[in-house]
C-alpha positions as CSV (number, residue, x, y, z in Angstrom):
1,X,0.0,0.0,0.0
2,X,1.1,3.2,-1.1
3,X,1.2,6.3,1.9
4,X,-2.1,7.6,0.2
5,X,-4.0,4.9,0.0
6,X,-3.3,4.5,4.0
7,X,-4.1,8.1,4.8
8,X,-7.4,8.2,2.8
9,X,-10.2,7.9,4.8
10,X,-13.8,6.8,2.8
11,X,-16.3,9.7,2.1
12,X,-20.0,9.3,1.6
13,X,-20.9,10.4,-2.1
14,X,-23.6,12.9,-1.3
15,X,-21.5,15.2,1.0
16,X,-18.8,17.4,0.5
17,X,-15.3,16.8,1.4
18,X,-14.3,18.3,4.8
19,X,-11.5,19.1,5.7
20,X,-11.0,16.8,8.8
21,X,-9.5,18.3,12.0
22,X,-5.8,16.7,12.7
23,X,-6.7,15.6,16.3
24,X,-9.6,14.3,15.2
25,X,-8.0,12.4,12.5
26,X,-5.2,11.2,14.9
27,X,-8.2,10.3,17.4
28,X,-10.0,8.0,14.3
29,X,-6.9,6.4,13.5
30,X,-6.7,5.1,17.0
31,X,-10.1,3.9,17.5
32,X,-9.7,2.0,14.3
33,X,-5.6,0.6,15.6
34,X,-7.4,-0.3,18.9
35,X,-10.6,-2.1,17.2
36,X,-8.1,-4.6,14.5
37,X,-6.0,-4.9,18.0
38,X,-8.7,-6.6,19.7
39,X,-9.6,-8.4,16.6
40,X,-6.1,-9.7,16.3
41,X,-6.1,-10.6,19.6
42,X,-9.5,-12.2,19.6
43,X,-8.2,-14.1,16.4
44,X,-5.6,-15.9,18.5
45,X,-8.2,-17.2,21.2
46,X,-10.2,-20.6,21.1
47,X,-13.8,-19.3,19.9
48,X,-15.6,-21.3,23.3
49,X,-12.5,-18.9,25.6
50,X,-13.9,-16.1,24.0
51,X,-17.8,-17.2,24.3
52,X,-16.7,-17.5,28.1
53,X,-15.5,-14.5,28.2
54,X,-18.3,-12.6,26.8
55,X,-20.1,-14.0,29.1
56,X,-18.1,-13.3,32.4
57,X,-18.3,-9.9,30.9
58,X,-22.0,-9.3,30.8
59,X,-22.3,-11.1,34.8
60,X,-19.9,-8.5,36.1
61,X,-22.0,-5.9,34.4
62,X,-24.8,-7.5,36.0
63,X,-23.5,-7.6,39.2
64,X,-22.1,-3.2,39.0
65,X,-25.8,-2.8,37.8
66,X,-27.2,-4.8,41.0
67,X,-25.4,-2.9,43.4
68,X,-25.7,-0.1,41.8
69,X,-29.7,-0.4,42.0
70,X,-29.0,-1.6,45.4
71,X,-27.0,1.9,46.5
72,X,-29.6,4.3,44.5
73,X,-32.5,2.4,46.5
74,X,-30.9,2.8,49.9
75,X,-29.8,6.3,49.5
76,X,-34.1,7.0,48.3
77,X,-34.9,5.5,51.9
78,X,-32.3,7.2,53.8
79,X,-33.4,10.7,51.9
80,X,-37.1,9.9,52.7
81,X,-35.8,9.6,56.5
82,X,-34.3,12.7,56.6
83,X,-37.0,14.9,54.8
84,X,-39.4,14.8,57.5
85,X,-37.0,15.3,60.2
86,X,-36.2,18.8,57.7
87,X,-39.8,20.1,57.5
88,X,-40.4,19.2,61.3
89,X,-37.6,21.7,62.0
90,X,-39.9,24.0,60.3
91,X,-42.6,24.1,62.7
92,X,-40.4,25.3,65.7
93,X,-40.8,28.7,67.0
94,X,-37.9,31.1,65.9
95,X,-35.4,31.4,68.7
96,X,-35.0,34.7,67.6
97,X,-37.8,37.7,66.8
98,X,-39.2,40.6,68.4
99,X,-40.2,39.1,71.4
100,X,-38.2,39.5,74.5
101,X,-38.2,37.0,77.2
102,X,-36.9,37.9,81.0
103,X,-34.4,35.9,82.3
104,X,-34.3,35.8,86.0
105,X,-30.6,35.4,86.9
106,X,-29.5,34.3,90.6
């Protein structure tokens, strides 16, 4: 492959060429290095170590998305705790005002 033919990225027909940002490029480049990476890789492996695998991956998803649902629900109760105890606060008298009090001091 010649350098052009590597640098060239495919355009859609109906659009007009733009002219692409280097980072951006650089950034495309990677995803695409990283994505025939793990294609190599997953090449190498027996296909049932990579049906395994797939699967211990979506468990331990599972399980983050468990305790995650676990966390969120415990932190509703302890917020419905507390909001009571706020608004009875409420209904107290002020400690300060236009009031006085006497104090009778020995």
């Amino acid at each position: 492959m010649s350098e052009e033919q590597v640098t060239q990225l495919p355009e859609p027909e109906n659009e007009a060429p733009k002219k692409a940002n280097p980072v951006d490029e650089f950034v495309e480049h990677q995803k695409r290095a990283l994505d025939e990476t793990g294609k190599a890789i997953e090449s190498l492996l027996p296909p049932d170590f990579v049906a395994h695998a797939k699967e211990a991956q979506k468990e331990f998803l599972a399980g983050f998305k468990v305790l995650a649902d676990t966390f969120i629900d415990e932190m509703e109760k302890v917020a419905k705790k507390v909001e009571p105890a706020e608004k009875s606060d409420d209904d107290k008298p002020a400690t300060t005002g236009k009031t006085k009090v006497k104090v009778q001091v020995e």
